[in-house]
N, C-alpha and C positions, 0 to 999 in steps of 0.2 A: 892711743892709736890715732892718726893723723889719716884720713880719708883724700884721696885727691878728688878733683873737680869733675875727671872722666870717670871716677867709680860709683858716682851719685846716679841712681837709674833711676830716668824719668817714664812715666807712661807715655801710651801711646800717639797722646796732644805732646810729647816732649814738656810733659809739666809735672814738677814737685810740690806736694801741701810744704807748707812754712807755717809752722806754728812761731807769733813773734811774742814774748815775755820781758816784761820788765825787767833790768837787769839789779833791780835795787828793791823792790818788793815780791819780785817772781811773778806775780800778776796777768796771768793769761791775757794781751791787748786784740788780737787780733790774729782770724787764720787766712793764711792768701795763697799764694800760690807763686811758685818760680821757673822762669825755663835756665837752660844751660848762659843765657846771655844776661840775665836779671843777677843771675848771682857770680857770677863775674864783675859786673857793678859796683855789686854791693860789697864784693870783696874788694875792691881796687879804690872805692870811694867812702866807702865805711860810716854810707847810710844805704838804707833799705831800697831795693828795686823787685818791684813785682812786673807778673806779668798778669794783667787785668781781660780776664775769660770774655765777660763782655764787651769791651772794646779792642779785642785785640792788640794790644800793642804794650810796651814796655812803659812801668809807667814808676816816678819816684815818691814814696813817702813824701806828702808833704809839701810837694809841686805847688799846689793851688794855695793849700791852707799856711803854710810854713809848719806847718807841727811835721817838721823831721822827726827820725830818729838813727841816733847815733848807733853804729853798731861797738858792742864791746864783745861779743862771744859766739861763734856760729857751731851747734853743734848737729850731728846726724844719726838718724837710728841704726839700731845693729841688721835693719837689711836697706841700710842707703838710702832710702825708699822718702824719707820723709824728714826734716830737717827742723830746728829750733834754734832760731835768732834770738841772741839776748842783747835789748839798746837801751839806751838811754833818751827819754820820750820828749821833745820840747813840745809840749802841749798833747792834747787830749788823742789818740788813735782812733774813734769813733768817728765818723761823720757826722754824727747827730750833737757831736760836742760832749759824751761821755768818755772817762777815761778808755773806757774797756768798749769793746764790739758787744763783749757778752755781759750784757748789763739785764737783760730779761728773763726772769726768775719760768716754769715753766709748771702750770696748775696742777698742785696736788702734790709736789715734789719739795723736799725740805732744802732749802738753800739758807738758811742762817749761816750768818759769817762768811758766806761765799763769796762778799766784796770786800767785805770789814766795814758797814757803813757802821753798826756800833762805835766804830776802833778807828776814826778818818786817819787817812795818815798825811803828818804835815810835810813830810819830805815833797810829797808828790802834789801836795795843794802850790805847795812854793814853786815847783818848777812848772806848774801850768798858769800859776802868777805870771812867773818870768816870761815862759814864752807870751802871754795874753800881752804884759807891757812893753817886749820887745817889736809886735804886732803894733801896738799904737804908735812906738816912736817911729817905726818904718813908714805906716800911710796916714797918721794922724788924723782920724775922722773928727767933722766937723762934732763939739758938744762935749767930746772929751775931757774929760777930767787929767786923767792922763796924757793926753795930749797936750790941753793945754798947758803942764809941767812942763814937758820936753818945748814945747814954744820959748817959755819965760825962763830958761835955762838950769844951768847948776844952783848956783846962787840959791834961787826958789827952791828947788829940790833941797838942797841943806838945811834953808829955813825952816820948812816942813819935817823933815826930817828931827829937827828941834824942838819945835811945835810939839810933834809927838811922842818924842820923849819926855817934856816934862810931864805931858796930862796922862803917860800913863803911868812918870812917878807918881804924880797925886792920886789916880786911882789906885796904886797898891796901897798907899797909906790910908786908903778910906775901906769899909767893910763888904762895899758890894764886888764879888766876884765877876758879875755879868759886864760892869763897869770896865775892869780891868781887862778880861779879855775883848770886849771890842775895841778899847784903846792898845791894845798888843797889837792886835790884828791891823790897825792904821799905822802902827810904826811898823812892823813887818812889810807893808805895801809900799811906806814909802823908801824902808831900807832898798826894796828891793827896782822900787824906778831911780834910787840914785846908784845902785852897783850895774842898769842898764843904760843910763846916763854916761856911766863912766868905763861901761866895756867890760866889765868884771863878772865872771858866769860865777852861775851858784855852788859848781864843780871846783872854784879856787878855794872858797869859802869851806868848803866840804871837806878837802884836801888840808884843810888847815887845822880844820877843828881837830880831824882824829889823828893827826901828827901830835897837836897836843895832848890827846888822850884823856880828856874831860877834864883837864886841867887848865888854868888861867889864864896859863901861859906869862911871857916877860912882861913888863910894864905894865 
């Protein structure tokens, strides 16, 4: 059933709760709130717009910080009343720089597994990668490590890129574990400043892999 826009009943501020959810982990990120103008926005631009209680005014995911979010799914409860955005997150939802708004556990109350910090997940480490090196190539703060990559160009980006491939071939052929994954973890980084070097989101990469279907794929 398909809801329209005029059957969403807002209370008496003309404002709906928005629960927003990762669309890839399900990950409760953040609850905010919308009026009839925020979600017109957000439908027509298909990233997130709230309407911020405190400052009165219309305001966009991600304005200041760059951490948009993409929307892919909007759905509504069975009395209107309350709504669940599902997006795609470029960088952390938190102001504090945590994925999630609800990252504070509450005393006495059992929350094991309530974020998976046992269980990190790597999809979501990589797209707050992404966005983090998308943010240095944009305003390149002085000290940068990443930064200065995107200075010294492609070229350098490949080289490293190289660099870290072979030393994390040599760490798989040696016995230490701990070895290998921090050598994974420096070629993932700089996989991932040469796919923002070169314009390529992590969403093409994605689209690619499960086309192939854990498979090799050609060549």
């Amino acid at each position: 059933m398909k809801v329209r826009l005029g059957e969403i009943k807002f209370d008496e501020r003309g404002l709906a709760p928005v629960v927003v959810q990762d669309a890839r982990t399900r990950e409760v990120l953040t609850l905010a709130y919308a009026n009839e103008e925020s979600l017109r926005r957000t439908l027509s631009e298909g990233e997130t717009w709230f309407w911020s209680r405190s400052r009165a005014r219309l305001w966009r995911k991600g304005e200041t910080s760059g951490h948009t979010q993409r929307v892919v799914g909007l759905r509504v409860d069975c009395d209107a009343d309350a709504l669940v955005v599902l997006v795609e997150p470029a960088g952390p939802a938190c102001h504090t720089g945590e994925p999630s708004c609800f990252h504070n556990g509450v005393e006495g109350a059992a929350d094991e597994g309530v974020r998976g910090e046992a269980s990190p997940d790597l999809g979501r480490a990589l797209r707050e990668l992404h966005a983090t090196v998308e943010s240095r190539r944009r305003e390149r703060p002085a000290g940068s490590y990443t930064a200065y990559l995107f200075d010294r160009g492609l070229d350098k980006i490949l080289k490293k890129v190289g660099e870290e491939a072979t030393e994390t071939i040599i760490a798989a052929k040696n016995d230490t574990d701990g070895a290998l994954v921090a050598e994974t973890a420096d070629l993932l980084y700089h996989l991932v400043v040469m796919l923002v070097e070169r314009g390529v989101g992590l969403d093409e990469v994605g689209r690619e892999l499960t086309r192939r279907g854990g498979e090799a794929g050609e060549g």
